[in-house]
Residue, then its C-alpha position, 0 to 999 in steps of 0.5 A: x710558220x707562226x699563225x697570223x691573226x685574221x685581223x677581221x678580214x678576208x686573207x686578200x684584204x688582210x695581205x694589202x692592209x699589212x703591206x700598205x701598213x709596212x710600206x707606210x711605217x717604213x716611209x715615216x718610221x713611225x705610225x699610230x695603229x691599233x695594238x693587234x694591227x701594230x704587233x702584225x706590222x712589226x713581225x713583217x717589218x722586222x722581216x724586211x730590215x732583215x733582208x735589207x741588212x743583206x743587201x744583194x739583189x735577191x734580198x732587194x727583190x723580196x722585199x720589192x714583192x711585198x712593199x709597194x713603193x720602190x723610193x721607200x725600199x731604196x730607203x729601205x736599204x740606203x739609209x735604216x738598214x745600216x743604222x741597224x748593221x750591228x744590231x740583232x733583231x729588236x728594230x721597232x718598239x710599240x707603245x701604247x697610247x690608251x683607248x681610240x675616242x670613236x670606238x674604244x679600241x686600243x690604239x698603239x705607236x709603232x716606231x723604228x728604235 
């Protein structure tokens, strides 16, 4: 398994904000994050497609443990998983869109492809 960055958190916190931000970019197919942040989120979301392209009931149920909302795995599977059927990998793309105005952090756009 790859090493995960600690994000400046403890690793309870850290699992919660990467699931909540996951959920989030799954649910509107785009979100505004720092760059370190977006780079995590789009590793567990790649996951996640992944299994959603499978489709069975074991797949549904991994997923269902670490996203936090049932209508957005239903989204999940019903509609952005078929869009990618033919697709290898490669599902989100990270732009970034300069310095944050309160504290000078790196703020990036993490979007579905």
């Amino acid at each position: 398994m790859a090493l995960q960055r600690k994000l400046g958190r403890p690793t309870d916190q850290r699992i919660a904000m990467l699931r909540n931000l996951v959920t989030s970019f799954l649910k509107h197919g785009k979100i505004e994050t720092t760059v370190t942040r977006a780079k995590e989120t789009q590793k567990l979301a790649e996951k996640m497609i992944t299994l959603a392209k499978r489709g069975d009931l074991h797949a549904r149920r991994q997923v269902l443990a670490f996203v936090t909302e049932e209508d957005v795995v239903a989204k999940l599977f019903d509609d952005v998983a078929p869009k990618y059927a033919e697709r290898n990998g490669g599902y989100t793309r990270i732009y970034k869109a300069g310095p944050r105005r309160g504290d000078g952090a790196e703020v990036a756009i993490l979007e579905l492809v």
